[in-house]
N, C-alpha and C positions, 0 to 999 in steps of 0.2 A: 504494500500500500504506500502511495506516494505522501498522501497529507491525510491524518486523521485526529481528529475532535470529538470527545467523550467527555461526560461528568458522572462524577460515583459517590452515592450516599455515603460518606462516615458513616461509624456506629455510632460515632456522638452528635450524628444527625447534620452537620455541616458537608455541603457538597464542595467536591472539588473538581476542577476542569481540569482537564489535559489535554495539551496539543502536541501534534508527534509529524515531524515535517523529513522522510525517509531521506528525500536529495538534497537537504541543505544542512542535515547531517544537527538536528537541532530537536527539542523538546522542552515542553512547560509545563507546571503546575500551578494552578493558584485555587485561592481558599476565599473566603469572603470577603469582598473590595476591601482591602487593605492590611485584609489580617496576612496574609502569605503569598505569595508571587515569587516564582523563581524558576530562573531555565538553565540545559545544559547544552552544551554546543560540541563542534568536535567527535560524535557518535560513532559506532560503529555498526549497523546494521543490517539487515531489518531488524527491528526489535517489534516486540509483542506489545501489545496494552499492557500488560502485568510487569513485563519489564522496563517498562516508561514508569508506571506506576511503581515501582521495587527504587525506581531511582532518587525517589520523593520520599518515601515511606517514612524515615530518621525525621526528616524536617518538620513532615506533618505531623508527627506525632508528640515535637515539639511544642508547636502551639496550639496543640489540644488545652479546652480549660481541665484545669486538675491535671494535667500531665504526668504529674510529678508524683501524684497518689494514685493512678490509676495507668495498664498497659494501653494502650490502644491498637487495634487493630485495624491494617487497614485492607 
């Protein structure tokens, strides 16, 4: 797949978007206007939805509320 755009319910209910661009060799995550936005560039591909998403996982589970007292999975 050349450019693909998904969003995926959290378990703590916050959605997140993903954009996955195979030939410009790039991918993003963001979380609710303002709380999380961040992309990776340089890729190596194809990669999967899960592993676009596997690339965000640490981050997002950073600014989960209660983070820090509870795992999140994403």
């Amino acid at each position: 797949m050349a450019h693909d755009e998904w969003t995926k319910t959290l378990p703590d209910g916050r959605v997140a978007k993903y954009i996955y661009d195979e030939i410009a060799g790039v991918c993003s995550a963001s979380l609710e206007i303002g709380e999380y936005s961040k992309s990776r560039s340089s890729l190596r591909g194809p990669l999967t939805r899960e592993q676009v998403e596997e690339l965000f996982v640490h981050e997002v589970r950073r600014t989960a509320p209660d983070s820090h007292d509870q795992e999140q999975e994403f």
